[in-house]
C-alpha positions as CSV (number, residue, x, y, z in Angstrom):
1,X,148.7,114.1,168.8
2,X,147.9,117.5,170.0
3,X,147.5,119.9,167.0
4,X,146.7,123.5,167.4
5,X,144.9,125.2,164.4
6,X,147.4,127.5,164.0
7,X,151.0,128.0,165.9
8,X,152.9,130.9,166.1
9,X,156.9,131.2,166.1
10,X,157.8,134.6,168.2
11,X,161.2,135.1,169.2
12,X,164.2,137.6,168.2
13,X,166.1,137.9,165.0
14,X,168.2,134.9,164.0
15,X,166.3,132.8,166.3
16,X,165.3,130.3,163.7
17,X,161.9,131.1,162.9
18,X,161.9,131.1,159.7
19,X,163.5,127.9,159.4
20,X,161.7,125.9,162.0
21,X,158.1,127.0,160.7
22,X,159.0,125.4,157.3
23,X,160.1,122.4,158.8
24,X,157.3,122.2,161.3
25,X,154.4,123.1,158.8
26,X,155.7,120.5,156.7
27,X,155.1,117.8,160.0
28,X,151.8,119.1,160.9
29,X,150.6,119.2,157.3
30,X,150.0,123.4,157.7
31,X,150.3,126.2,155.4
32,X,154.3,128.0,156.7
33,X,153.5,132.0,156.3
34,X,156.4,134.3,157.0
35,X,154.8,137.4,158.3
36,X,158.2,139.7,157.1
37,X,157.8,138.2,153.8
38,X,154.2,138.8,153.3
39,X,154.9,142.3,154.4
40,X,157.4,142.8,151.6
41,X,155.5,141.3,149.4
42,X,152.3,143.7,150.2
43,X,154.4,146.7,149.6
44,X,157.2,145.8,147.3
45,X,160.0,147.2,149.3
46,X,162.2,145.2,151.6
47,X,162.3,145.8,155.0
48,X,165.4,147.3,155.4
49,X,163.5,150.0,152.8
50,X,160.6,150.3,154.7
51,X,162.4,151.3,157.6
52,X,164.6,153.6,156.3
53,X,161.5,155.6,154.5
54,X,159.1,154.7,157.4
55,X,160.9,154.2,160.7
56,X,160.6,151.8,162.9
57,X,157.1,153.4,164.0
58,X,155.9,153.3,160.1
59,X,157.2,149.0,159.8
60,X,154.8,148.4,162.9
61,X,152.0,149.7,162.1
62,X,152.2,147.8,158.8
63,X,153.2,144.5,160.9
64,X,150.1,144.9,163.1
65,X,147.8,145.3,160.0
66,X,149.5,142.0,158.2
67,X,149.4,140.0,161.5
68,X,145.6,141.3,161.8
69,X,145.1,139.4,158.3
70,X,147.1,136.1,159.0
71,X,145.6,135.4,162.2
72,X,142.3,135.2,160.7
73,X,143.9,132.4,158.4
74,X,143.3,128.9,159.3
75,X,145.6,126.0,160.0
76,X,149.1,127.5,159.7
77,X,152.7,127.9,160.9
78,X,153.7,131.7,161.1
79,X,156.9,133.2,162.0
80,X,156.4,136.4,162.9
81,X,158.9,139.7,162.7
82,X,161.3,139.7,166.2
83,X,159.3,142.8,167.1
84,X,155.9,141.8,167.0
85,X,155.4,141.4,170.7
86,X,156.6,144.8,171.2
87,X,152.7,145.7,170.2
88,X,150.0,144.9,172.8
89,X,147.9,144.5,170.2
90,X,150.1,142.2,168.8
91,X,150.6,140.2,172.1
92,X,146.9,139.9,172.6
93,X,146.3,138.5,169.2
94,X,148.5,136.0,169.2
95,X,147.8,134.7,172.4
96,X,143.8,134.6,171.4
97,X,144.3,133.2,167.9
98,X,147.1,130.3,168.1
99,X,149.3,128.3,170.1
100,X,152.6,130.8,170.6
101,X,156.1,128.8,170.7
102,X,159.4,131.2,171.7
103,X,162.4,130.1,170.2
104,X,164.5,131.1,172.5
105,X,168.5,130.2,171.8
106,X,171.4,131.4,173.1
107,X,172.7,134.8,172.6
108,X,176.1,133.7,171.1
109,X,173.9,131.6,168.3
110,X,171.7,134.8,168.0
111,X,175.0,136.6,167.4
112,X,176.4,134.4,164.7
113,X,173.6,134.3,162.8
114,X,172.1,137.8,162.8
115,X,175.9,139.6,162.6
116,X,176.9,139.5,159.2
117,X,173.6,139.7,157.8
118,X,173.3,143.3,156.6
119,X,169.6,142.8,155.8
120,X,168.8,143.9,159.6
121,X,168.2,147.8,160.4
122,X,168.4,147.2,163.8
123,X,172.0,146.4,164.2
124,X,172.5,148.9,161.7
125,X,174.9,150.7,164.9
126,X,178.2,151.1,166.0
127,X,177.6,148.2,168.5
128,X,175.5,146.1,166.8
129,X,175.9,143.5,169.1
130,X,175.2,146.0,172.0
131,X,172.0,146.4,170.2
132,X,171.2,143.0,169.8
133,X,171.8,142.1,173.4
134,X,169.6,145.4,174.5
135,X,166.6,144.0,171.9
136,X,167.1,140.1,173.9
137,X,166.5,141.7,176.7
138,X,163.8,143.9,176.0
139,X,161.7,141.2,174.4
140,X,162.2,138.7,176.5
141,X,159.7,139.3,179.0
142,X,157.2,139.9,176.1
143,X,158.0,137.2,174.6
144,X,157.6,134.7,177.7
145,X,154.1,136.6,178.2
146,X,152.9,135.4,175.2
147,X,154.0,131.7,175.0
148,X,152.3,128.5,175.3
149,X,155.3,127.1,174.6
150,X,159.0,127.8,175.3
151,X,162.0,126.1,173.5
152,X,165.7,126.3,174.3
153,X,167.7,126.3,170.6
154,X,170.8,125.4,172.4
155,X,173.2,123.2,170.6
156,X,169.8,122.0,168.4
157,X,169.2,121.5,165.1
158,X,166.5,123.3,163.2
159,X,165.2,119.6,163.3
160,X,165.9,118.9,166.5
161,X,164.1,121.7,167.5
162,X,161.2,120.6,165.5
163,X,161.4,117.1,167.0
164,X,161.2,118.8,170.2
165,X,158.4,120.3,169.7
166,X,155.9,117.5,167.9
167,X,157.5,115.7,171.5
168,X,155.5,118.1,173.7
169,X,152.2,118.5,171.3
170,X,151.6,114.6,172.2
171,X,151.9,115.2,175.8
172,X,149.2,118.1,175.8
């Protein structure tokens, strides 16, 4: 079976990365890192914190500086922030360092799962799913520049999806 030293989970918020990294890590025998997490973790604060002290701008800049540090680690499963291809940077490093898989599901499953979560200050609006739909299609493109890999979440399982993608490592 195909096994990339390290793979990379990109995709927007509520797109399961979090949850398919575990899962997948756990298959491939690979340390799971959670890029948001490390970043709370490094500064104490949440990110909902961060961002209201910081901006958007200020969270970036520390997300390019934590991915900059875990893509130097070896044989893991990162999910990263929905943002991070937003950076050039970012995109570059990613695509140089790893094997990039966008979890891509549909917008209504985006929508159920990011909408009642008030940990996100980006839907922090008066149309929060306007906003999410505008962030979709923002990153998309981004995040199809930067994959290897692309996987459809529709009607999957965290599993599933998982299953899916150990099914195309042993074609490659």
């Amino acid at each position: 079976m195909y096994n990339p030293e390290n793979i990379y989970l990109v995709g927007p918020m509520g797109a399961g990365k979090t949850t398919v990294g575990r899962k997948l890590a756990i298959a491939l025998k690979k340390e799971f890192v959670d890029s948001d997490q490390i970043i709370e973790v490094k500064t104490g604060a949440s990110i909902s914190l961060i961002f209201e002290i910081e901006g958007e701008e200020g969270f970036r800049r520390r997300e390019r500086v934590i991915l900059e540090e875990l893509t130097q680690r070896r044989d893991v499963v990162l999910a990263t922030g929905g943002g991070i291809v937003l950076d050039a940077v970012n995109r570059a490093r990613l695509r140089s360092c790893g094997f990039v898989i966008y979890l891509n599901p549909p917008f209504e499953r985006l929508l159920e799962r990011t909408m009642r979560d008030r940990r996100r200050p980006l839907l922090r609006t008066e149309d929060p799913q306007g906003r999410l739909r505008a962030i979709v299609t923002e990153r998309d493109a981004l995040y199809c520049q930067v994959a290897d890999m692309i996987i459809s979440g529709e009607h999957k399982t965290a599993t599933q999806v998982v299953r899916e993608i150990l099914k195309e490592f042993c074609r490659l």
